[in-house]
N, C-alpha and C positions, 0 to 999 in steps of 0.2 A: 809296486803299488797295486793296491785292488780299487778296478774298475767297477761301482754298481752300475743298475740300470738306472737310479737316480739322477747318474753324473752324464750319461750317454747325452740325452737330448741337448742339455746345456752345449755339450762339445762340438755335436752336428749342429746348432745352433749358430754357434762362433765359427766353425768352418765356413759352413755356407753363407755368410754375409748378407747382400744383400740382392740375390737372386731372384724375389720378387719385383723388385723394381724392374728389374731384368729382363724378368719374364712379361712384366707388364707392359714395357716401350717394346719387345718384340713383337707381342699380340697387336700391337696398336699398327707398328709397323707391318706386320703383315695382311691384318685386316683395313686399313683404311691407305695402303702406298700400292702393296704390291698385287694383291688378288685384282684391285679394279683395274690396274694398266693390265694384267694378264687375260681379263675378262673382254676387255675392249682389245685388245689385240686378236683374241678367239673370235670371238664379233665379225671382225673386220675380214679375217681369214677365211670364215666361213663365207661371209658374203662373197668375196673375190674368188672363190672357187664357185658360189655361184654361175656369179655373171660370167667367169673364163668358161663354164660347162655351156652356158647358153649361146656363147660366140661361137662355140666348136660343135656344138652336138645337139641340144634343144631347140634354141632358135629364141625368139623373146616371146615370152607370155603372151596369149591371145585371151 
């Protein structure tokens, strides 16, 4: 069988299914589940190294 480039896209079409859906609940997912628990975690780390550096080394804000 001769494959044209007419026939290509339909095929990669039908392969890939439905991958935008896909892609679209993983964006979602990763924009609104996991960046903000990863961001408030950073947050929180940073602070606690703060306040560990002022207990040992700084002293508290004057």
């Amino acid at each position: 069988m001769n494959k044209t480039a007419a026939n290509r896209p339909s095929v990669v079409a039908a392969e890939t299914g439905g991958t935008g859906r896909r892609e679209v609940t993983l964006f979602l997912l990763l924009a609104f589940v996991l960046l903000p628990i990863l961001m408030v975690g950073a947050i929180a780390a940073y602070g606690f190294i703060v306040w560990f550096m002022q207990i040992l080394f700084w002293g508290p804000p004057t």
